[in-house]
N, C-alpha and C positions, 0 to 999 in steps of 0.2 A: 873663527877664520872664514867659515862659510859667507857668515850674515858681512863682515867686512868684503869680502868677494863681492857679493851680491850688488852693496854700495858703491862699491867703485863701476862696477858693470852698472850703473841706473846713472850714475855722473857721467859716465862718458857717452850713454844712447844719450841723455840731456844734451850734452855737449853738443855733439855732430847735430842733433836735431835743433839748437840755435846757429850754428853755424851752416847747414842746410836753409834754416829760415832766412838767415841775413842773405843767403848766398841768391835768395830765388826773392826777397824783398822788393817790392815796385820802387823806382825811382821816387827820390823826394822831388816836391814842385819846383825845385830850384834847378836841379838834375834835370828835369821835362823841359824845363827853359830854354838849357845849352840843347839837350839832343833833339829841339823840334828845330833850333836855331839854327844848329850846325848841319844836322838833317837836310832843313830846308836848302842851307846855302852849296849841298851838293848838287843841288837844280841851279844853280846861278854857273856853279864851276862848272856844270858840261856845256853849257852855251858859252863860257867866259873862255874853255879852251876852242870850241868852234870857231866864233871870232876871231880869236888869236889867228888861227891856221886862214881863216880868210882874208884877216891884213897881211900875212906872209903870201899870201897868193897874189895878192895884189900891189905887192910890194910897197907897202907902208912900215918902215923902221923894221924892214924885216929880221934884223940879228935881234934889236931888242924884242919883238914877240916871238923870238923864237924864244928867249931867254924867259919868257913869260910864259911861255906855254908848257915851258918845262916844269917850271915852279907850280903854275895851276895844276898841271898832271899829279906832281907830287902830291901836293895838299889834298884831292880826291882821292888815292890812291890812299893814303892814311887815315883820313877820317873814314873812308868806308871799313877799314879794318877796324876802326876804334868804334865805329857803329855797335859791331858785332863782336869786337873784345874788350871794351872798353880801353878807353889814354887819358891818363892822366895829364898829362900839359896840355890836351885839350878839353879835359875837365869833362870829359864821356864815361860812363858806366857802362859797363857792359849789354848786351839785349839778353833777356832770357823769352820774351815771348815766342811762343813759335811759328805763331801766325806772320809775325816780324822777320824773323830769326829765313822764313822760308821766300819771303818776298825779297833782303838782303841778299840771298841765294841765288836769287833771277836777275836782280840786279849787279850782281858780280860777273855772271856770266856775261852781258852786255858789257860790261867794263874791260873785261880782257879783249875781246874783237877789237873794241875801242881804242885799246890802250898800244892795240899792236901799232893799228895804223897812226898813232898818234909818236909813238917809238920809232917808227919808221923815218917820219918828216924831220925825227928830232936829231938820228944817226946821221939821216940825209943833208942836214942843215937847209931845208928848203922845203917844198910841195912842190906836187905835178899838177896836171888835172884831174890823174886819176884817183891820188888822193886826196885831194880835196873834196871831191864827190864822193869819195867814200866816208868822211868825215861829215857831209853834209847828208849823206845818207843814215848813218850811224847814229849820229848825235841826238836826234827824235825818241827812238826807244829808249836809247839810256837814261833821258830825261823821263819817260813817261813811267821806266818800272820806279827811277829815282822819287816821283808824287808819291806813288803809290804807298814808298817808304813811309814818307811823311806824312800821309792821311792815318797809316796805321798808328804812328805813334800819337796825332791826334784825338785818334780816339782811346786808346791806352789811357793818355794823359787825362782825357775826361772825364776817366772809372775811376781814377786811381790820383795820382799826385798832383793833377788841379781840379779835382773833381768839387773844390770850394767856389770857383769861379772858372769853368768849362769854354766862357768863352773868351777868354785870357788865350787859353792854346790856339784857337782859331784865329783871332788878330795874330799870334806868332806867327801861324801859317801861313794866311795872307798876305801880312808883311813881307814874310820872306820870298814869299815867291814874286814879290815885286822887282828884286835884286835879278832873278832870273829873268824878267820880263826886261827888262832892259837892256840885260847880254842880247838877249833873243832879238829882241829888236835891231839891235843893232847887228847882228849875225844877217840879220833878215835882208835888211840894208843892203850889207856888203855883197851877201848873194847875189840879187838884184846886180849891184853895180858889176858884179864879174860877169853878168848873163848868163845864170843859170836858173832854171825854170820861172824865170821870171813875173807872168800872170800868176801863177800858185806861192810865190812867195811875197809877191802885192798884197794879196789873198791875206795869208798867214800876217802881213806884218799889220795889216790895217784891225784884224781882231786882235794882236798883241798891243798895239795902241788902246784899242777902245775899252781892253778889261783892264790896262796899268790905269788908265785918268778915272775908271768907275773905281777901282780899287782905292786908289789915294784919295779917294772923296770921299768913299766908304771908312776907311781908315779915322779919319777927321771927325768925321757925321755921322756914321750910321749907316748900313745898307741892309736891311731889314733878310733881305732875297741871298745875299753874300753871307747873311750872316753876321756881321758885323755891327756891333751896338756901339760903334762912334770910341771916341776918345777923350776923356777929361782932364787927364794929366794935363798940366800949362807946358811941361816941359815936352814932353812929347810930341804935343800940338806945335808948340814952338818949331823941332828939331823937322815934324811935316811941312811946314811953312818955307823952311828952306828947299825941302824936297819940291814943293811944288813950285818955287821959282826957279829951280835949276830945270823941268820939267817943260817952263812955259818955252825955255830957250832951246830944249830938246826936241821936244814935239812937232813943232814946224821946221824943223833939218832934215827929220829925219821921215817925216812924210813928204818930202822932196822925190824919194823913192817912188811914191805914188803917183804924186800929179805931173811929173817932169817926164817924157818922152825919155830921157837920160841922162844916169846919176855921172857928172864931172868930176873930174880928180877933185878940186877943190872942196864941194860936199863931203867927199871922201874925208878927208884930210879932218875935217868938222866934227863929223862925226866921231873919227878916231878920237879927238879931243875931247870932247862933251861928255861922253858916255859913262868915263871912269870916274869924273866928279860927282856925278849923278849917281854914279851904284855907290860910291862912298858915303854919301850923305844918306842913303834912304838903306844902309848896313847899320849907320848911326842908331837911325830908326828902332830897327827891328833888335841891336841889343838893350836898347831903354826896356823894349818891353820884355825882353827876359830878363831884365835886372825888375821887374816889376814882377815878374812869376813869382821870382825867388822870397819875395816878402811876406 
């Protein structure tokens, strides 16, 4: 009876102790895929709701990006939770690291301030000034602890679930922060055209231009300094090629910002147009090459 005791007691510390293992398990590379993808594209959503709030300020189709910024709010608001508890219909595992787990932490807290004033404009069905500056104020940090995210899981993914090809995660990363570079830009823009801090966001919009055209060449090519060992896939290369002609047509709109004395409704109106084509096509992108992790 004893020795049967004993056995059952060694099958179930076994037990707990594979169920402990699976439970603290590194994501597979397939899983590093989505959560550098999705990760990343939390940096595109806090610029993609700033924008929003600045064509409502500026009254471009303001019911419809009010309806848009409801929905971008949502989707951030969820995948950050599914960051950190993992979701299933977003195909997220959970985070156990804690180095992760504490920078999500800092990141959340910036997401509440965020989320109030973003709550506000939503209640309101409109912005003021004041909140739009608050959202123009905001929006920086949230994006910058939001890197930070994705740098860690970068390098997580490099020890661990793409540690076969390491810089597979870095083109993910890069990629994706080109999505954000594009809201940003365009956030930049609209700034700009509202008149606010204008020479500083000239500033800011002329370096988010010059790292997206080094980045999508890098992407393509090679950027040795980026980090980036170029691209071979034909399809991929292909799905870039569209990215850079939607690009050529963006690029000089949208530095209008810069060389014009003053951005006109009509630019305006341009810009609202062009920019969502462009983030769709180069979203395209960046899942190729997480359907590329996963293999």
């Amino acid at each position: 009876m004893k020795r049967h005791v004993m056995k059952m007691a060694l099958f179930g510390l076994t037990l707990v102790g594979i169920v402990a293992s699976n439970a603290l398990a590194a994501p597979t590379a397939a899983q590093y895929g989505t959560v550098i993808n999705l990760s990343g594209k939390q940096r595109m959503l806090s610029q993609k709701m700033s924008k929003e709030v600045m064509l409502v300020a500026l009254d471009v189709e303001a019911k419809k990006n009010l309806a848009n910024l409801k929905k971008t709010a949502a989707l951030f608001d969820r995948t950050l939770k599914g960051l950190r508890d993992g979701d299933k219909g977003l195909r997220l595992p959970n985070t156990t690291e804690p180095k992760i787990l504490k920078q999500l932490d800092r990141t959340e807290k910036q997401w509440v301030g965020f989320k109030k004033t973003i709550d506000q404009i939503l209640t309101e069905g409109k912005t003021s000034k004041e909140l739009t500056l608050e959202v123009a104020k905001k929006n920086l940090p949230l994006l910058s602890n939001m890197n930070r995210c994705v740098k860690l899981y970068e390098k997580d993914a490099k020890k661990s679930g793409l540690k076969a090809n390491p810089d597979l995660a870095r083109t993910l990363n890069l990629s994706g922060i080109q999505r954000m570079r594009i809201q940003k830009m365009s956030k930049e823009f609209f700034l700009i055209a509202y008149g606010e801090n204008i020479e500083a966001n000239r500033f800011d919009l002329r370096s988010t231009i010059k790292l997206f055209d080094r980045t999508l060449k890098g992407l393509r090519d090679g950027d040795e300094q980026l980090g980036l060992p170029g691209t071979k896939e034909e399809h991929i290369r292909g799905q870039l090629a569209i990215v850079k002609d939607l690009w050529s047509d963006f690029q000089p709109q949208v530095e209008k910002a810069i060389t014009q004395d003053k951005v006109d409704e009509e630019a305006i109106k341009v810009i609202a147009r062009l920019n969502l084509p462009l983030l769709k096509e180069m979203n395209k992108a960046v899942g190729m090459y997480e359907k590329l992790a996963a293999k």
